[in-house]
N, C-alpha and C positions, 0 to 999 in steps of 0.2 A: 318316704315309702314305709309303709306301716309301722311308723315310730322306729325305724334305722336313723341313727344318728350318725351315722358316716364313718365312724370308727373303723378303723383297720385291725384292731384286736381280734375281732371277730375271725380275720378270714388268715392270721399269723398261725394259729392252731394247725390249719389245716395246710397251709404251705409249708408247716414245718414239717409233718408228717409227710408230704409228697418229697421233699426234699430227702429224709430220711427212708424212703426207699427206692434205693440204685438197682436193685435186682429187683423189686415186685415182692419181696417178701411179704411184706404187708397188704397192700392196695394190689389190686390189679390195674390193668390196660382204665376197664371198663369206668372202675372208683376214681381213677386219675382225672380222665375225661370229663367226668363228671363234675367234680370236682371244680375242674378247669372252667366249664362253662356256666356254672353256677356264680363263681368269684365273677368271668368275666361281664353277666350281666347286671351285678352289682360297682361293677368302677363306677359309671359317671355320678354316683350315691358316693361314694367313696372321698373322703379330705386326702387326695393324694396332690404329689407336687407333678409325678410324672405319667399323668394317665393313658398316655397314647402308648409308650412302653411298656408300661403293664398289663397294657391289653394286648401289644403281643405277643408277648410272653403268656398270658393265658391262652392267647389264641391259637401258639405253638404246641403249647401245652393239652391242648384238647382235641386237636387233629390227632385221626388214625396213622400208626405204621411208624409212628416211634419209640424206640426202646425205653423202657423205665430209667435209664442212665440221663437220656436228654430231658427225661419229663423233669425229675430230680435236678438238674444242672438251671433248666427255668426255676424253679422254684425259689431254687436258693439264690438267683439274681433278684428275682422280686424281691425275696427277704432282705436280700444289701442293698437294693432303692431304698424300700421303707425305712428300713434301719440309717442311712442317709439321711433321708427327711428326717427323722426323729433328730438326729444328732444338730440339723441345720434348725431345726424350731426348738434345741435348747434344752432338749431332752427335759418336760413338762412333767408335771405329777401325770398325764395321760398316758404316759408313753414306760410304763413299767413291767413292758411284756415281754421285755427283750431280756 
């Protein structure tokens, strides 16, 4: 898909930031969501080990009517899948985003 190579680097930046805001100081409702549904039509592009979980987890994450606490608490589970897979594939010169 227009030269994505499946990397997951990509979309760490931005789960770290949703992660990092439990109160909305940063992101709002609207940036989270967004957020959310942008990664989420990018997994099956995605070298992940557990995609169905991650989708959803995004998919939690992009629905209205929950608090930046739960959006943040998704986030940083994806971060500890990915970071998982990394550790199980050997942690590679690829994987130095962590």
């Amino acid at each position: 898909m227009f030269g994505f190579d499946g990397s997951i680097k990509a979309i760490v930046h931005f789960l770290e930031q949703i992660k990092d805001n439990k109160e909305g100081e940063k992101l709002t409702h609207r940036e989270v969501r967004a957020y959310g549904r942008l990664m989420l039509a990018l997994v099956p592009d995605l070298s992940v080990d557990r995609p169905e979980e991650i989708k959803l987890l995004l998919a939690a994450m992009s629905t209205s009517g929950l608090p930046h606490y739960d959006r943040s608490f998704a986030a940083g589970q994806i971060l500890k899948l990915l970071e998982k897979q990394e550790e199980r594939r050997g942690n590679s010169s690829d994987a130095d985003y962590f």
